[in-house]
C-alpha positions in Angstrom: -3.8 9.9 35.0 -2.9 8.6 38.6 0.3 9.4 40.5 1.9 6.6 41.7 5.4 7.1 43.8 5.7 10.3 41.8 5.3 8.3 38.7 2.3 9.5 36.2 0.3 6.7 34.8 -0.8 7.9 31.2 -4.0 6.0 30.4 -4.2 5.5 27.5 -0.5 4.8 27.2 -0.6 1.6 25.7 -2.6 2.8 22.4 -0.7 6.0 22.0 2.6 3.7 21.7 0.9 1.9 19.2 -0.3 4.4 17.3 3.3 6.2 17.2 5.0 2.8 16.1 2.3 2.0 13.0 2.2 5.7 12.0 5.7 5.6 10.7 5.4 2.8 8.4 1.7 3.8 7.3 3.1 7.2 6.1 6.4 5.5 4.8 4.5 2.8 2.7 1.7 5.4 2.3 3.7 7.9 0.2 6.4 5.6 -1.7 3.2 3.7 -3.3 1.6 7.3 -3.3 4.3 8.5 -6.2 3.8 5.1 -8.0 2.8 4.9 -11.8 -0.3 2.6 -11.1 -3.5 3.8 -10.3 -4.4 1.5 -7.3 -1.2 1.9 -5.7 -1.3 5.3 -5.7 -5.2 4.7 -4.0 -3.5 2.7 -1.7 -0.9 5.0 -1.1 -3.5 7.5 -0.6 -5.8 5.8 2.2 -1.9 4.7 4.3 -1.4 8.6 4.0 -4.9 9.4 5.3 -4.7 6.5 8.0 -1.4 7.9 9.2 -3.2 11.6 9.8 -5.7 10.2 11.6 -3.6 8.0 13.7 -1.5 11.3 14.4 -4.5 13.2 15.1 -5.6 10.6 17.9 -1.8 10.7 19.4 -2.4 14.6 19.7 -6.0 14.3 21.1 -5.1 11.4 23.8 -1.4 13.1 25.3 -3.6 16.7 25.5 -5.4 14.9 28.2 -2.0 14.0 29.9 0.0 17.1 29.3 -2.7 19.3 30.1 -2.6 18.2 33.8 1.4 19.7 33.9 0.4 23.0 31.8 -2.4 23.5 30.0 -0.7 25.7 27.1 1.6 22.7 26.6 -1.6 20.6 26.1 -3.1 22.4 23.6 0.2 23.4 22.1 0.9 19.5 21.5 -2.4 19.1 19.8 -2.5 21.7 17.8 0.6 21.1 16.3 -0.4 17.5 15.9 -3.9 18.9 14.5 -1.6 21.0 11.8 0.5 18.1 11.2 -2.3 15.7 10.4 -4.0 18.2 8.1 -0.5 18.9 5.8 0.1 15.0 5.3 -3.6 14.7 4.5 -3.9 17.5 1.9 -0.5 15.6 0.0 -3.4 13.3 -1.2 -5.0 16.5 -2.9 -3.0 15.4 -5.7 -5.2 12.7 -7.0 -8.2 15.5 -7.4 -7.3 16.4 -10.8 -7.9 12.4 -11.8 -11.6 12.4 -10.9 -14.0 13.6 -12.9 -16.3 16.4 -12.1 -18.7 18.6 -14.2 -18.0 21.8 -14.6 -21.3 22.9 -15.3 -21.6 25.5 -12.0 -24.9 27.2 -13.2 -27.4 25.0 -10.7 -25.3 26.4 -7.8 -25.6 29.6 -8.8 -28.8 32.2 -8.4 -28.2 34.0 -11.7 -26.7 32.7 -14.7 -24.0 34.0 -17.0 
């Protein structure tokens, strides 16, 4: 950041704008074709939801650089909050686990067997 006339110049300003404008309609699209019927909308649905944390996740990681400069409790407040927020809208696509297939069969990760 660089002061300016007693402005603050964010630096990556531009980016975090953008990322805030297509985060809404990622999540919005994301979970409406989420609770869909079909399969590959709800896969769909799935990667918006996912693209949405990680956009979120680089909004909290790029203003901790700015805000840090005023306070740096504010800082990492911001992007931990942001951190939490990303990981609740990313574990909404936990529901699709129980369609995938996995094997049960536990006993080659375990030392003794039952």
């Amino acid at each position: 950041m660089k002061t300016i006339n007693n402005f603050i110049k964010i630096d990556k300003a531009k980016r975090i704008g953008l990322f805030f404008l297509l985060a809404f309609p990622a999540y919005g699209f994301g979970r409406s074709l989420f609770e869909s019927e079909n399969e590959s909308e709800q896969y769909l649905g799935t990667a918006l939801i996912l693209i949405n944390s990680t956009l979120v996740l680089f909004i909290g990681i790029w203003l901790r650089k700015a805000l840090r400069q005023y306070n740096e409790l504010v800082g990492n407040l911001y992007f931990l909050s942001r951190l939490f927020e990303a990981t609740a809208l990313a574990s909404l696509t936990l529901d699709l686990m129980p369609t995938i297939s996995i094997s049960n069969d536990w006993d080659i990760f375990l030392p003794w067997s039952f």
